[in-house]
C-alpha positions in Angstrom: -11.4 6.2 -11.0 -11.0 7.3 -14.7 -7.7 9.1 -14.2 -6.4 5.6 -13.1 -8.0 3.8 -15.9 -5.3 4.4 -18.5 -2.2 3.9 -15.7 -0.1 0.9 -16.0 0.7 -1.1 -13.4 3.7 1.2 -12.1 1.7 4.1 -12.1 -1.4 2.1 -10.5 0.7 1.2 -7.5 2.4 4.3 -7.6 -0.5 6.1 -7.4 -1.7 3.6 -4.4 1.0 4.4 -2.8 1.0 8.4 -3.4 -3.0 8.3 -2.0 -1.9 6.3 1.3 0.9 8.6 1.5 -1.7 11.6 2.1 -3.6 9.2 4.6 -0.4 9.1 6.3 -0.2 13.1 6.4 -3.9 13.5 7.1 -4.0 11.0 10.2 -0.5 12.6 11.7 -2.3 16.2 11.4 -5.5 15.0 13.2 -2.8 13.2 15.9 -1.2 16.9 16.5 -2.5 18.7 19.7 -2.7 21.7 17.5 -5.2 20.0 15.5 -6.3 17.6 16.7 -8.8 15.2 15.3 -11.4 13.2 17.4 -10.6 10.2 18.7 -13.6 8.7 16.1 -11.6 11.0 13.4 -8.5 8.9 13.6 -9.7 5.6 14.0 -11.9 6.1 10.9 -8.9 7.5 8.7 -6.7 4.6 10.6 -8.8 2.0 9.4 -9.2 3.5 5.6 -5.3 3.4 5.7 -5.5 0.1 7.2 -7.6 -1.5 3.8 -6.1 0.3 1.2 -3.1 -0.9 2.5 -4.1 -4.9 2.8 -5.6 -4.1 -0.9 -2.8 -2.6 -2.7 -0.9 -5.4 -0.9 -3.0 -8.3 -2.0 -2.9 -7.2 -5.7 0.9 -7.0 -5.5 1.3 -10.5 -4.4 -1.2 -12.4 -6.3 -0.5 -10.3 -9.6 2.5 -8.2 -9.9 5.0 -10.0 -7.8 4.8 -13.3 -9.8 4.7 -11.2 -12.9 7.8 -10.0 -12.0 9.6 -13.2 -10.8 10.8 -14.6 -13.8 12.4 -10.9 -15.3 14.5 -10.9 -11.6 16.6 -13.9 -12.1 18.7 -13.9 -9.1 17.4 -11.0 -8.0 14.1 -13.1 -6.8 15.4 -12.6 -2.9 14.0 -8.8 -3.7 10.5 -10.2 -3.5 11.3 -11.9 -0.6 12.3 -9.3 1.4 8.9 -7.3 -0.3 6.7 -9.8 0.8 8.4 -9.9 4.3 7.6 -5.9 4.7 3.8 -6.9 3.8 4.0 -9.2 6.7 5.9 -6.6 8.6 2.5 -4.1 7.7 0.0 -6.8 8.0 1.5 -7.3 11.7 1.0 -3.6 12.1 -2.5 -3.3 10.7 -3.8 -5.9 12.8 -2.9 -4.4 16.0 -3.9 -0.9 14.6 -7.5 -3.0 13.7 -7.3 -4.8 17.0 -7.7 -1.2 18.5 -11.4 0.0 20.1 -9.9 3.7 19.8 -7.6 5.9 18.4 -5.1 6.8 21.6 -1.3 7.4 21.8 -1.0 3.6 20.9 -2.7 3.7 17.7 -0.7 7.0 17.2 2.4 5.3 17.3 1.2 2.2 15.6 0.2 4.5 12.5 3.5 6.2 12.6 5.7 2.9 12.6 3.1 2.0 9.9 3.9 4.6 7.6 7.6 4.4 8.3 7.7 0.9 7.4 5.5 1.5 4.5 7.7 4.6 3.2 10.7 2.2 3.2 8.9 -0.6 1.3 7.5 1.9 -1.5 11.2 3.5 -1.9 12.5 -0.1 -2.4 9.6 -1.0 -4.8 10.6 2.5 -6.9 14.2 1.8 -6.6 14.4 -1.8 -7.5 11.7 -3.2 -8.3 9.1 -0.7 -10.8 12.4 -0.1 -13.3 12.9 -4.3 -13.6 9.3 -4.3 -14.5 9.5 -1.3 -16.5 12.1 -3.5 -18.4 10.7 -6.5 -18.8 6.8 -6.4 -18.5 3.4 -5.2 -20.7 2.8 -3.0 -17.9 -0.4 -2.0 -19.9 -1.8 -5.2 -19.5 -0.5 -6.0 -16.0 -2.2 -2.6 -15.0 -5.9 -4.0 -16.4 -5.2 -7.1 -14.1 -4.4 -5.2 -10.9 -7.4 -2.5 -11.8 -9.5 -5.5 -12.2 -8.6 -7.2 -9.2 -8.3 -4.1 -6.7 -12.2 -3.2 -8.3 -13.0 -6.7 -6.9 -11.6 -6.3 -3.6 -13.0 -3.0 -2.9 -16.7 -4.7 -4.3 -17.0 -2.3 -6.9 -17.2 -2.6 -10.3 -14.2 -2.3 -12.4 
């Protein structure tokens, strides 16, 4: 946690994003008949993907998105279309969650899940981190998402 303490809110969510992204590898290596994970394996690393991922997307919409807004101008339908890939995920996650087991389901479920999520973090790198970079005390904005992602996690921040 200390190597994220002095991130700003780019690099927070960037490294979010980087950490889920190993998840992502993990879960698809335990999924491989060459190594394959148990079933308990899977559906424990599926659900760790499943709430960092309804985390990091809770602190985006309550705190960076609407930081952001203003600096878009009529760019604003780019948060639209974020928020409409977190519903895309949350859709995802809740069938992954909905789940008793890992099987070739949840296999597939985490695949379209990281595919979706790979698309939405190169949108959010592309577009959206060098508005902010632009525009916002990303210092600042990185103690409110810390903050906020400690609470959600119940630990302290």
């Amino acid at each position: 946690m200390t190597e994220l303490a002095n991130k700003n809110a780019c690099e927070l969510l960037d490294a979010d994003h980087l950490a889920v992204k190993h998840l992502f590898v993990e879960y698809a290596r335990l999924a491989t008949p060459q190594d394959p994970g148990t079933a308990a394996d899977r559906k424990a690393l599926a659900g760790r993907i499943c709430a960092e991922l309804t985390v990091h997307a809770q602190i985006e919409e309550e705190i960076f998105y609407p930081a952001l807004a203003p600096a878009l101008g009529k760019d604003r339908d780019l948060l639209d279309e974020a928020k409409a890939e977190h519903d895309q995920a949350r859709q995802l996650i809740a069938r992954i969650e909905g789940l008793k087991e890992a099987n070739d389901e949840m296999d597939a479920l985490v695949v379209s899940l990281n595919q979706a999520i790979d698309h939405h973090v190169k949108e959010e790198r592309d577009e959206l981190f060098p508005k902010a970079r632009a525009s916002l005390d990303l210092a600042a904005l990185g103690q409110q998402l810390r903050k906020r992602q400690s609470e959600l996690e119940g630990r302290k921040a």
